[in-house]
BADO-828306 format. One record per residue (C-alpha): residue number from 1; z, y, x. Coordinates in nm, 3 decimals. Layout:
BEGIN
<num: NUM	w: Z	v: Y	u: X> $
...
This chain:
BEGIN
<num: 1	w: 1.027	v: -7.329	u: 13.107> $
<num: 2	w: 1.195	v: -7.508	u: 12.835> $
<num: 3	w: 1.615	v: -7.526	u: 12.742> $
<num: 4	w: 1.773	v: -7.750	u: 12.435> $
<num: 5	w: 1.465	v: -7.744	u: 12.257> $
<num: 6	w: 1.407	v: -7.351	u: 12.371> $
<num: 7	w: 1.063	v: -7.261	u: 12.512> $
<num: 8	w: 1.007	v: -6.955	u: 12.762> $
<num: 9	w: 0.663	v: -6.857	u: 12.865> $
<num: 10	w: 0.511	v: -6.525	u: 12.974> $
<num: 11	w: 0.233	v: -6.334	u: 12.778> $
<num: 12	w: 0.010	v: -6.071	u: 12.977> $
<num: 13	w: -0.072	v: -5.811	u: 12.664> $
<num: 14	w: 0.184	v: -5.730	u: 12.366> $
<num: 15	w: -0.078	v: -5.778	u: 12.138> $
<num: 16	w: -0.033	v: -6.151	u: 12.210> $
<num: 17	w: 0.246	v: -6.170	u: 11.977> $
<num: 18	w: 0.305	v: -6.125	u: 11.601> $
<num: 19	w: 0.426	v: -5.744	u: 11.544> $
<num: 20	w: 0.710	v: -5.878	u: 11.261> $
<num: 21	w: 0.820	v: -6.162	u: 11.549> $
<num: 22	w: 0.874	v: -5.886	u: 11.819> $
<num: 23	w: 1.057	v: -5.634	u: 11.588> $
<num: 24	w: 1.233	v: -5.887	u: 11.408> $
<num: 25	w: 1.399	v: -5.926	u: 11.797> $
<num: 26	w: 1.374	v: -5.568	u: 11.870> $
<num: 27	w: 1.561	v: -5.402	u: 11.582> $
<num: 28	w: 1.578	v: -5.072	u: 11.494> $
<num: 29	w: 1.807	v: -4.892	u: 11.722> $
<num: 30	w: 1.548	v: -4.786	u: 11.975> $
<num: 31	w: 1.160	v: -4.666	u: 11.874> $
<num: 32	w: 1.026	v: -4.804	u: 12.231> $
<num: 33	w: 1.108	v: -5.112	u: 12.172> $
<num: 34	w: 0.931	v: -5.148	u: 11.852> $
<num: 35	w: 0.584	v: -5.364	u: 11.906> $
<num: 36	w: 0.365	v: -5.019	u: 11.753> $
<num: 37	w: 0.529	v: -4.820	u: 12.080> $
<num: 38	w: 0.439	v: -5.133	u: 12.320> $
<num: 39	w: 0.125	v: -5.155	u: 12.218> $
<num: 40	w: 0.038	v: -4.838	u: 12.207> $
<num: 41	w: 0.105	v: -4.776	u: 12.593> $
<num: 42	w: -0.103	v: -5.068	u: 12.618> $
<num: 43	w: -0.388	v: -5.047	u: 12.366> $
<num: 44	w: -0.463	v: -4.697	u: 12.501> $
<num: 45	w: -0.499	v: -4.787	u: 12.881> $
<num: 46	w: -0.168	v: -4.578	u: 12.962> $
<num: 47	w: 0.001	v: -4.902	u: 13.047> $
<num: 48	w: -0.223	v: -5.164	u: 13.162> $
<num: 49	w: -0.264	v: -5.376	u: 13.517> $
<num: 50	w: -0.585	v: -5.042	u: 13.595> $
<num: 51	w: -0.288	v: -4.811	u: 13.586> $
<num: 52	w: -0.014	v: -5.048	u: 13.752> $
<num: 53	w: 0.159	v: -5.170	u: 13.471> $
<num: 54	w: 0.073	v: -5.559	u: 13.436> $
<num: 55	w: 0.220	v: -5.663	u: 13.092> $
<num: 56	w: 0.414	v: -5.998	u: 13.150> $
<num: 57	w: 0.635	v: -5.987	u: 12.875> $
<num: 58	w: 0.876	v: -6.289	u: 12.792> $
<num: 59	w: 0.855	v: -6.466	u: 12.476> $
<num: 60	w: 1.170	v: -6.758	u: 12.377> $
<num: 61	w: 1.049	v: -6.957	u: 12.129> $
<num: 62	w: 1.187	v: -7.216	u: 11.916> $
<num: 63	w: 1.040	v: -7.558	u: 11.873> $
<num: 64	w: 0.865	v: -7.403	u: 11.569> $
<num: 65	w: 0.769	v: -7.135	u: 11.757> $
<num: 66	w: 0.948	v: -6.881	u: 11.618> $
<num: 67	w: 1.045	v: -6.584	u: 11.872> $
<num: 68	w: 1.411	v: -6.567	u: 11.917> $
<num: 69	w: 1.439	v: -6.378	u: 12.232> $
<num: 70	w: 1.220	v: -6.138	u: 12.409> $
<num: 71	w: 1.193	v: -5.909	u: 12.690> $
<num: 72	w: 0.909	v: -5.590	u: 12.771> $
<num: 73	w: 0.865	v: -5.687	u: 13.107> $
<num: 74	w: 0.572	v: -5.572	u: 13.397> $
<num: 75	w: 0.451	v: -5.655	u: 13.723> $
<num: 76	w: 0.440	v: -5.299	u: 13.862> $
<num: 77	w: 0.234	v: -5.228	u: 14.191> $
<num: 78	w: 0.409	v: -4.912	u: 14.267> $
<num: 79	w: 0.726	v: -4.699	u: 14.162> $
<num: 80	w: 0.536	v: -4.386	u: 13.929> $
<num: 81	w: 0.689	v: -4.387	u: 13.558> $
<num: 82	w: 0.991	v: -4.555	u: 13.567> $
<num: 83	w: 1.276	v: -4.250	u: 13.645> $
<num: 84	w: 1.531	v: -4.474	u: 13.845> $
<num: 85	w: 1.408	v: -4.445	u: 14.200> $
<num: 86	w: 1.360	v: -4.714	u: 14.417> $
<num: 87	w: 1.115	v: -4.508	u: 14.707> $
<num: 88	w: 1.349	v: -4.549	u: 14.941> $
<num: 89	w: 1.419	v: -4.934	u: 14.889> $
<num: 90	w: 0.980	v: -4.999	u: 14.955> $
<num: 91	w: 1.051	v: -4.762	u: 15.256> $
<num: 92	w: 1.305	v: -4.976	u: 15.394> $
<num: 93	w: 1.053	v: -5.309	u: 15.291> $
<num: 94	w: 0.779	v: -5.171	u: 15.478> $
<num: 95	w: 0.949	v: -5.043	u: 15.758> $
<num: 96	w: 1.099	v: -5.440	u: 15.840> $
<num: 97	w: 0.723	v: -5.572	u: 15.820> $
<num: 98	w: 0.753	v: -5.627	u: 15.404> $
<num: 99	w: 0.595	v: -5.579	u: 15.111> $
<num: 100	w: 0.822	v: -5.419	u: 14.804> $
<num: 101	w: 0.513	v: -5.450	u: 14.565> $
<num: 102	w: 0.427	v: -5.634	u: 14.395> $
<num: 103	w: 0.791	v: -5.624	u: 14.145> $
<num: 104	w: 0.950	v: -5.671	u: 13.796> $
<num: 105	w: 0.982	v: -5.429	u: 13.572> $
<num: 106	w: 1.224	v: -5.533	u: 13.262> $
<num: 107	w: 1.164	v: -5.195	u: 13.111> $
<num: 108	w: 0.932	v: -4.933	u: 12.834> $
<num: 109	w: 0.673	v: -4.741	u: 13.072> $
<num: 110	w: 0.703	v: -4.391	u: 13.114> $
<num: 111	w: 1.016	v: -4.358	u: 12.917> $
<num: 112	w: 1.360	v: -4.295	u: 13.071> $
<num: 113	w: 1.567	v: -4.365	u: 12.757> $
<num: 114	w: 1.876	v: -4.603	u: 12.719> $
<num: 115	w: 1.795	v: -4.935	u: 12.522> $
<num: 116	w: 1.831	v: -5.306	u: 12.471> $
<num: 117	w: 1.601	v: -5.435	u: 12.733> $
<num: 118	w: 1.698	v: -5.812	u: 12.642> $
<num: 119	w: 1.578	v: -5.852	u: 12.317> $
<num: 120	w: 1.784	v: -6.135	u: 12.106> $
<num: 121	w: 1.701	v: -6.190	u: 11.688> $
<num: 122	w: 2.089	v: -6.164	u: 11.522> $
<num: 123	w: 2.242	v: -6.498	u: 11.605> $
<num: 124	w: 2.430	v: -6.670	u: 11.321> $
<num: 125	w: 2.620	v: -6.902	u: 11.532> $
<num: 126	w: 2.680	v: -6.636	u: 11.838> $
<num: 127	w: 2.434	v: -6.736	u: 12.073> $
<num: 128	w: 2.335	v: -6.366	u: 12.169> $
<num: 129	w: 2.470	v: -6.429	u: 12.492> $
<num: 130	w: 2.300	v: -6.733	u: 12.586> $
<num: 131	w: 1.918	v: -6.615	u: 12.512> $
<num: 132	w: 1.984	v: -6.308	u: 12.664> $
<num: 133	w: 2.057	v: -6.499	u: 12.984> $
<num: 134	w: 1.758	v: -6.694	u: 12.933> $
<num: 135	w: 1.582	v: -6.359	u: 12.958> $
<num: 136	w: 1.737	v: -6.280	u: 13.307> $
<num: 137	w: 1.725	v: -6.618	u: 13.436> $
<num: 138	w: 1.345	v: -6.645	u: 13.336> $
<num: 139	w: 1.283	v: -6.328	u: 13.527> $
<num: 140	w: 1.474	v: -6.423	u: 13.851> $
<num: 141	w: 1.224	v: -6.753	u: 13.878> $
<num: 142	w: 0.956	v: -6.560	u: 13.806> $
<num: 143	w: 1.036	v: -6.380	u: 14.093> $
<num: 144	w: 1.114	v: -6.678	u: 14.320> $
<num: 145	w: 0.811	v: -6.826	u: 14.207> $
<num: 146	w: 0.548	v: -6.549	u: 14.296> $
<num: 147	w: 0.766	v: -6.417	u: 14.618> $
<num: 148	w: 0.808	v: -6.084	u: 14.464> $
<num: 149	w: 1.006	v: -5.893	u: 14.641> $
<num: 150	w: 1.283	v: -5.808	u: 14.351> $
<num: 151	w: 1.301	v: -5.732	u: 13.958> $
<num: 152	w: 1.463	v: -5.445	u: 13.791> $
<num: 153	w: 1.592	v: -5.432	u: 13.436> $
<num: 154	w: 1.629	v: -5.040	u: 13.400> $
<num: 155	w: 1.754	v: -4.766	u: 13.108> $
<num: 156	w: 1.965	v: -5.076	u: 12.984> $
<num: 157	w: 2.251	v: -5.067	u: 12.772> $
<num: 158	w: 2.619	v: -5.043	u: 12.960> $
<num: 159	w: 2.670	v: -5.423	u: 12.824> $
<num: 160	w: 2.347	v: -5.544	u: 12.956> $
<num: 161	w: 2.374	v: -5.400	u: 13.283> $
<num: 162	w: 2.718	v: -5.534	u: 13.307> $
<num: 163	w: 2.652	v: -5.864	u: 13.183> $
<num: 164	w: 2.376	v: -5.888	u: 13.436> $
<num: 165	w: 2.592	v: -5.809	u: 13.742> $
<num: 166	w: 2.811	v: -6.062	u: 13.633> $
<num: 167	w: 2.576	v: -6.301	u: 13.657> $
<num: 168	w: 2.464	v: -6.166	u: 14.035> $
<num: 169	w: 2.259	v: -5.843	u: 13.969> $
<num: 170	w: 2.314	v: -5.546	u: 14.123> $
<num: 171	w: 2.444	v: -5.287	u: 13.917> $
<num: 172	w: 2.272	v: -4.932	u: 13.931> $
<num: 173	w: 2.389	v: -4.590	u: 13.735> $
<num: 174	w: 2.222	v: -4.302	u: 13.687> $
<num: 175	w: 2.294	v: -3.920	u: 13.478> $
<num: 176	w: 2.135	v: -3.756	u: 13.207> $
<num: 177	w: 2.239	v: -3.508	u: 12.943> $
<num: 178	w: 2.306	v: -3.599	u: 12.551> $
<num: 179	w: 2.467	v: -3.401	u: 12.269> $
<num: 180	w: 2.685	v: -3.585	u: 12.061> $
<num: 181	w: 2.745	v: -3.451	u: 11.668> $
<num: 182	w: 3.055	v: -3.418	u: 11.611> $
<num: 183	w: 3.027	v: -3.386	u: 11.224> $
<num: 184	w: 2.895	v: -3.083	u: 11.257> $
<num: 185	w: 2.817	v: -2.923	u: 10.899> $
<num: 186	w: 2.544	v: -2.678	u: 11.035> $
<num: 187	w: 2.453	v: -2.502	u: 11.389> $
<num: 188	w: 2.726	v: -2.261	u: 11.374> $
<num: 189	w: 2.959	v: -2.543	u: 11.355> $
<num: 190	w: 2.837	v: -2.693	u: 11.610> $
<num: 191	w: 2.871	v: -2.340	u: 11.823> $
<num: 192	w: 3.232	v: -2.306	u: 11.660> $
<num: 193	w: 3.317	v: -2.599	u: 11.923> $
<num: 194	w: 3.191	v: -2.397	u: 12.260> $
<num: 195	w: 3.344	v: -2.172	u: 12.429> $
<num: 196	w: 3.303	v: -1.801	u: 12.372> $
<num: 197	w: 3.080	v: -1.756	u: 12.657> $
<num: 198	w: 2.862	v: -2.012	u: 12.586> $
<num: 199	w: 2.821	v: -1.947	u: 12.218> $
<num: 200	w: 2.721	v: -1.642	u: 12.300> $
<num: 201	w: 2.492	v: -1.724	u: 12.552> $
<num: 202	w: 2.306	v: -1.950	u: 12.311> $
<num: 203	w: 2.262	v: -1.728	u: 12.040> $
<num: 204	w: 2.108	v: -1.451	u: 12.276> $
<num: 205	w: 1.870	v: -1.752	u: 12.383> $
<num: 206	w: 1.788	v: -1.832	u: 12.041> $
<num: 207	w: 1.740	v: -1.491	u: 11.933> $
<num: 208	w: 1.481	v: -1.381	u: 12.220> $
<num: 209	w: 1.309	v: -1.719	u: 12.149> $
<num: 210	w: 1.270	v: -1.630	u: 11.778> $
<num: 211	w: 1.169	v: -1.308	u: 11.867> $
<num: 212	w: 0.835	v: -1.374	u: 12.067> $
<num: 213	w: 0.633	v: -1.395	u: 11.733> $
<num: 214	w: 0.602	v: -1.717	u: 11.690> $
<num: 215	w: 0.604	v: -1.907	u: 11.420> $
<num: 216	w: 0.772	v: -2.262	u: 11.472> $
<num: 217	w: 0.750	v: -2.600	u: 11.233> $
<num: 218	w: 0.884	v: -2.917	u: 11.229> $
<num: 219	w: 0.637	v: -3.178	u: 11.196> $
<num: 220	w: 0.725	v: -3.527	u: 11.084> $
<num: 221	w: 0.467	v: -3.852	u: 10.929> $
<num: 222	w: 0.203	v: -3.700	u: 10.740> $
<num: 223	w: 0.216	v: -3.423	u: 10.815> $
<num: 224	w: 0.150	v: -3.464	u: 11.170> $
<num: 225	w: -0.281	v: -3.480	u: 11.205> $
<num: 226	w: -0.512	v: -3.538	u: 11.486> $
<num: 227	w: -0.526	v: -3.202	u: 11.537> $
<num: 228	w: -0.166	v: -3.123	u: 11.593> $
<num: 229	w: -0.210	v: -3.419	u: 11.878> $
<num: 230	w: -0.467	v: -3.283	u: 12.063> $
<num: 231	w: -0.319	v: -2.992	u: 12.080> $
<num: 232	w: -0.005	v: -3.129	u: 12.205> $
<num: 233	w: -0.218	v: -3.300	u: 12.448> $
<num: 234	w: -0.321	v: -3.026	u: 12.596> $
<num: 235	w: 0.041	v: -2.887	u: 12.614> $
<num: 236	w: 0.138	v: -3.233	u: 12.805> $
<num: 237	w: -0.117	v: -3.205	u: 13.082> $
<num: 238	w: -0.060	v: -2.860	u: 13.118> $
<num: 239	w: 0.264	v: -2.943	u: 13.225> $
<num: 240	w: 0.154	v: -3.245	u: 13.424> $
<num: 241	w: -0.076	v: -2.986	u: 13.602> $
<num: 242	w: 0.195	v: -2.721	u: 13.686> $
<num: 243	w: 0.450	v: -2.976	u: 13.808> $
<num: 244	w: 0.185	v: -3.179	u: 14.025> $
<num: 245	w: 0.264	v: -3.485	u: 13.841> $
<num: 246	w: 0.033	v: -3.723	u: 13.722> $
<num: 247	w: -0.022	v: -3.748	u: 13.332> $
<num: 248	w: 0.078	v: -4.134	u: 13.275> $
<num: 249	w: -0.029	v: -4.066	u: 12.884> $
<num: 250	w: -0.369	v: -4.060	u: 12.761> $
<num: 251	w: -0.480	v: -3.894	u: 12.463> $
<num: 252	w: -0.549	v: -4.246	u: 12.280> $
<num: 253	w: -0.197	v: -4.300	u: 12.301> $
<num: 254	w: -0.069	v: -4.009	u: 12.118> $
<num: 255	w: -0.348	v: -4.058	u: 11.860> $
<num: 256	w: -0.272	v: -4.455	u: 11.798> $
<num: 257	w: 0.172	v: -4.314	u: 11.807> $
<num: 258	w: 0.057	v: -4.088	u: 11.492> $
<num: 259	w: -0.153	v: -4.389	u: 11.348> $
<num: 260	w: 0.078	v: -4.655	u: 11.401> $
<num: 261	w: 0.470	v: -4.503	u: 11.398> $
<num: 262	w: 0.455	v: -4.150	u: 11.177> $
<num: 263	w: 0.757	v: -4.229	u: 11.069> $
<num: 264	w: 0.947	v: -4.169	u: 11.400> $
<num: 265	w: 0.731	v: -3.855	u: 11.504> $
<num: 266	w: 0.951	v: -3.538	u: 11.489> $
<num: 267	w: 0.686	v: -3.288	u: 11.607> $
<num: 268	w: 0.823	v: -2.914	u: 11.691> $
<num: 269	w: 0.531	v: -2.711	u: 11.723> $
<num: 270	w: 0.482	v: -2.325	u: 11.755> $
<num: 271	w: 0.228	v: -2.122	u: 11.631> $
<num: 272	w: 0.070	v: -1.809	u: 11.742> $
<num: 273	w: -0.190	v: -1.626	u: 11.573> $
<num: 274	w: -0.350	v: -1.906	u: 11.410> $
<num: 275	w: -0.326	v: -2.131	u: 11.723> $
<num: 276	w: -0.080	v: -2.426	u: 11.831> $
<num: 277	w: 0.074	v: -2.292	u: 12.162> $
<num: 278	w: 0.331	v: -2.529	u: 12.278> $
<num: 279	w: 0.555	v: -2.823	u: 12.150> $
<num: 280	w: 0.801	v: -3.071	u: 12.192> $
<num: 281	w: 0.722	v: -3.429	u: 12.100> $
<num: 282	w: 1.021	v: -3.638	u: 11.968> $
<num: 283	w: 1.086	v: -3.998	u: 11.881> $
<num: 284	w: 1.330	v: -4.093	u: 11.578> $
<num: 285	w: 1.583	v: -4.379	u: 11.631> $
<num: 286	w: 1.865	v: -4.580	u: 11.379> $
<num: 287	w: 2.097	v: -4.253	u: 11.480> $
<num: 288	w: 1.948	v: -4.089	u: 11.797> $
<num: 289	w: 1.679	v: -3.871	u: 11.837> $
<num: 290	w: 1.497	v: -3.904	u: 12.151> $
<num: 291	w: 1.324	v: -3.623	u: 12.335> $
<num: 292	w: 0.979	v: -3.729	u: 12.492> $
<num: 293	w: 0.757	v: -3.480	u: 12.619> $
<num: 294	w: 0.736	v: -3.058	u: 12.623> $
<num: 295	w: 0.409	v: -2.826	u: 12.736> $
<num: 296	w: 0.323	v: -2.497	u: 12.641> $
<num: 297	w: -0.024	v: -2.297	u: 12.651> $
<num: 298	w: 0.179	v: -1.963	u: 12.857> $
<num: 299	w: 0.448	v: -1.806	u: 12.944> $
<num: 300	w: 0.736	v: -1.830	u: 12.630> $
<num: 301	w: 1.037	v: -1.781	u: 12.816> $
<num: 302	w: 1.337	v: -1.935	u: 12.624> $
<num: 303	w: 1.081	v: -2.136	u: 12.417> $
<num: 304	w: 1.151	v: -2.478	u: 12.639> $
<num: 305	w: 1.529	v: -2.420	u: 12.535> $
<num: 306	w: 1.434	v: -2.366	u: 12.164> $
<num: 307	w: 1.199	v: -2.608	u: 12.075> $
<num: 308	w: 1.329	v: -2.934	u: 12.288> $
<num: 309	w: 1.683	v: -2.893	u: 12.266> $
<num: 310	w: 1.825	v: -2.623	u: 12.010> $
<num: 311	w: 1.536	v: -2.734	u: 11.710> $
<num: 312	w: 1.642	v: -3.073	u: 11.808> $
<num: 313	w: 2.028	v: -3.029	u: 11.714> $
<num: 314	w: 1.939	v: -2.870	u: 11.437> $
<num: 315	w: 1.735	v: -3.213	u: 11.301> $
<num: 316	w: 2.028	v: -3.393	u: 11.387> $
<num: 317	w: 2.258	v: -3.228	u: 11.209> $
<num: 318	w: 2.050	v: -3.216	u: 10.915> $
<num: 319	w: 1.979	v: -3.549	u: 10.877> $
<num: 320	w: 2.305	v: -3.637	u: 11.030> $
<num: 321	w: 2.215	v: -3.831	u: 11.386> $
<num: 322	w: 2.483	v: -3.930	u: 11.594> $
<num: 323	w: 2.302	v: -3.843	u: 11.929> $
<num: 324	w: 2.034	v: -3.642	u: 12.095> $
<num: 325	w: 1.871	v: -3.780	u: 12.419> $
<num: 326	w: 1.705	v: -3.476	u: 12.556> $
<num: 327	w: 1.538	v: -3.662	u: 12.866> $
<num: 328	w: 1.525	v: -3.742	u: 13.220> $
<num: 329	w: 1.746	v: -3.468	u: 13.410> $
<num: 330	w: 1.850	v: -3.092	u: 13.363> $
<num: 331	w: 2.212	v: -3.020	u: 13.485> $
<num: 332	w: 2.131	v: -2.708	u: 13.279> $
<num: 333	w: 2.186	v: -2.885	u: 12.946> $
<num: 334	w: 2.596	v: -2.884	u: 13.026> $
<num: 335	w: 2.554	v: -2.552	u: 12.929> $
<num: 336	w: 2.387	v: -2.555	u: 12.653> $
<num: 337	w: 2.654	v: -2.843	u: 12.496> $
<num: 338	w: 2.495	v: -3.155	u: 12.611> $
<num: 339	w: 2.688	v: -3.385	u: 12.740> $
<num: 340	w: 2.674	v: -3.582	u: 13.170> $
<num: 341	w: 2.618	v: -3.948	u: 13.078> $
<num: 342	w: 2.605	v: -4.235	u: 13.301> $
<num: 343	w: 2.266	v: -4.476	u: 13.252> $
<num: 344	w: 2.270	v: -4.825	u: 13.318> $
<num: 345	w: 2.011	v: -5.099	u: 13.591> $
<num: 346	w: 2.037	v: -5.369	u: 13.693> $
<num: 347	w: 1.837	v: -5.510	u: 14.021> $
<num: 348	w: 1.806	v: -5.853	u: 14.118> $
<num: 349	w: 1.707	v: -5.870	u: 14.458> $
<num: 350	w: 1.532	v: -6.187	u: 14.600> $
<num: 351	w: 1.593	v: -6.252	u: 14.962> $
<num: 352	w: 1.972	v: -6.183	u: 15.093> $
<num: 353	w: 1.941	v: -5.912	u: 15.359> $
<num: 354	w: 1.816	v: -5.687	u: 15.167> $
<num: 355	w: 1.998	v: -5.786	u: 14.903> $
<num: 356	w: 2.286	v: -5.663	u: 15.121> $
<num: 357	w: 2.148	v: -5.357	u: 15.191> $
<num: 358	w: 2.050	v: -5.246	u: 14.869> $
<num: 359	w: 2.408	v: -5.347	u: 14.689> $
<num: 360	w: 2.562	v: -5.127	u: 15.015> $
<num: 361	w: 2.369	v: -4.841	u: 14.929> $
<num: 362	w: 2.430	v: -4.904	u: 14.565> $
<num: 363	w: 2.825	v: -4.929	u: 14.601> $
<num: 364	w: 2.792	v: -4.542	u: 14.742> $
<num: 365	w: 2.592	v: -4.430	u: 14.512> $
<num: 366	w: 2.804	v: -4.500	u: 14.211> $
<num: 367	w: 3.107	v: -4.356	u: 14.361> $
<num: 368	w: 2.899	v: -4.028	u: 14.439> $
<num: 369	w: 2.725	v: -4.012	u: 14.047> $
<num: 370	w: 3.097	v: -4.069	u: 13.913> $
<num: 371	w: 3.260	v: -3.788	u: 14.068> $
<num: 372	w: 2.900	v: -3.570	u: 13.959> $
<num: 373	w: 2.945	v: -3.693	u: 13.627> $
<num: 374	w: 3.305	v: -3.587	u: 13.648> $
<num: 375	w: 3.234	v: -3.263	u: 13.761> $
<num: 376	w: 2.999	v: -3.187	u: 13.492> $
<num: 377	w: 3.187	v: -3.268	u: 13.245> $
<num: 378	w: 3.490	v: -3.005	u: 13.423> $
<num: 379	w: 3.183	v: -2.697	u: 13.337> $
<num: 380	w: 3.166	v: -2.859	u: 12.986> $
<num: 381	w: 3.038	v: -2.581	u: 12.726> $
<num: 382	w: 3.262	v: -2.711	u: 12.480> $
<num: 383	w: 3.656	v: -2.550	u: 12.420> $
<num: 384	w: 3.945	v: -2.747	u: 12.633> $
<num: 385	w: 4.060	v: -2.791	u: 12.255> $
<num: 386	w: 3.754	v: -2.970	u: 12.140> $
<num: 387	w: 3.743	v: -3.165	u: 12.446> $
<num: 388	w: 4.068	v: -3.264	u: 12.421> $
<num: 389	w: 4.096	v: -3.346	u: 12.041> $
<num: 390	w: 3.725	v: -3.596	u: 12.087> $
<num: 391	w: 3.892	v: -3.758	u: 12.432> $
């Protein structure tokens, strides 16, 4: 497809394109967008057409060929690894005489973290706008063109997701939990802002996890070695095991991460007698720290609270982050000061009557997750004075 001298084509393997073209269109805001993250997933057979995930990622191109637009897009044969949940849409398919798979994916595998999704290279004259809906236009005749059933531009940013609908796209939101710093000089100021009850709540929590022996570091580049990720490895399918869910990741993939992007590891690993026990595996963004993955080797009770999300504040307000993103779910994070947040998708659905369907159902939906987010934010951790002063 070409526009005003604009060329859009489809590539089936990130490692089709120049790594300084991508991020040059990627930025730095998000570490899953970055080309090293992509083709990691890819490169280490976590992400590849065997396991589902058919790269088919769009490129716009100038007439020299240089990338000015770009999206991380998939043909995806089933629903696993994507965290907004569209089951009940292929039910619906199949139960009319359809096929829901093959779909689009406009999205980063396995990772349910808000993003740009539309990726545009800073636009002297303004034209943001108009590559990003070359993006979303190229992915609607993609659609058309190989009868899929729908595509699905997911963990977008609020303007994204909004843009889209203008443009015809149904508009999907979704919850999750992030702490916000507040300037906070240290962890006690951060408690200083929570209620009684809750500050003392946390403490007691921190206290009995710093009391089961352990010995707990903070890994980051370098200093994070192959051995650290196989033992972290093991912590991940341990938990894939005891929640009889499949492990997306292989171990390739968290080798090539500490090859290819030290510099955004924040490892929080715990030690017991000489041996790595359990950790949480975070990614480092512009101003957001993003929680990934959590296993343990045992029984640590508290640890999971410790290690993923109070170790985490504690890097942010260190090295003075604006957010945490602790992950997909956990209405037990409002108590621990992390915030309800709405996420943003957008779904373009191809032929009308389900189209219908799916924007009814849709319409519900977001009046039901605004009054939840509502109500979680009424059991807030945080004083009515605190709330009131940020509001």
């Amino acid at each position: 497809m070409a526009d005003g001298g604009l060329t859009v084509r489809a590539i089936d393997g990130i490692a089709a394109v120049d790594a300084g073209q991508w991020d040059g269109c990627a930025g730095i805001g998000s570490p899953f967008n970055r080309h090293a993250f992509l083709a990691a997933l890819e490169s280490s057979g976590s992400a590849c057409p065997e396991s589902g995930w058919a790269a088919h990622h769009l490129l716009v191109e100038d007439a020299s060929g240089h990338l000015q637009a770009c999206a991380p897009l998939y043909v995806k044969s089933h629903s696993y690894g994507e965290y907004v949940f569209d089951w009940s849409w292929a039910d619906a398919w199949a139960r009319a005489g359809r096929q829901y798979y093959p779909k689009l994916q406009c999205a980063v595998p396995f990772t349910p973290a808000t993003g740009r999704r539309l990726l545009v290279r800073p636009q002297p004259d303004g034209g943001t706008a108009a590559l990003e809906g070359m993006l979303a236009s190229a992915m609607r005749e993609l659609t058309r063109r190989a009868a899929l059933s729908s595509a699905h531009v997911t963990f977008a940013t609020q303007a994204e997701a909004e843009s889209l609908a203008a443009e015809g796209w149904l508009l999907r939101i979704g919850e999750q939990f992030h702490w916000t710093n507040r300037n906070y000089g240290s962890f006690d100021d951060f408690l200083g802002a929570l209620s009684s009850r809750k500050r003392k709540s946390i403490r007691k929590e921190r206290e009995r996890a710093n009391g089961l022996g352990l010995r707990i570091h903070t890994l980051t580049g370098n200093a994070v070695t192959p051995a650290h990720w196989d033992a972290f490895y093991s912590f991940y399918l341990n938990t894939a095991e005891r929640k009889w869910s499949h492990a997306y990741l292989t171990r390739e993939f968290f080798l090539r991460l500490g090859e290819t992007m030290s510099t955004a590891v924040v490892l929080i690993m715990a030690e017991q007698d000489g041996q790595w026990v359990a950790g949480a595996l975070n990614l480092l963004g512009e101003d957001t720290l993003f929680g990934r993955n959590w296993g343990a080797l045992g029984e640590f009770r508290w640890l999971h609270f410790e290690l993923c999300y109070y170790r985490a504040i504690d890097f942010a307000i260190e090295h003075r982050l604006t957010r945490v993103e602790a992950g997909a779910q956990g209405e037990h994070k409002v108590s621990r000061g992390y915030d309800a947040t709405p996420t943003w998708s957008a779904h373009w659905i191809r032929e009308a009557p389900f189209r219908d369907a799916v924007a009814a159902f849709l319409e519900a939906e977001r009046r039901a997750l605004a009054r939840q987010i509502e109500e979680h934010a009424e059991h807030s951790a945080y004083r009515k004075s605190i709330e009131a002063s940020v509001d």
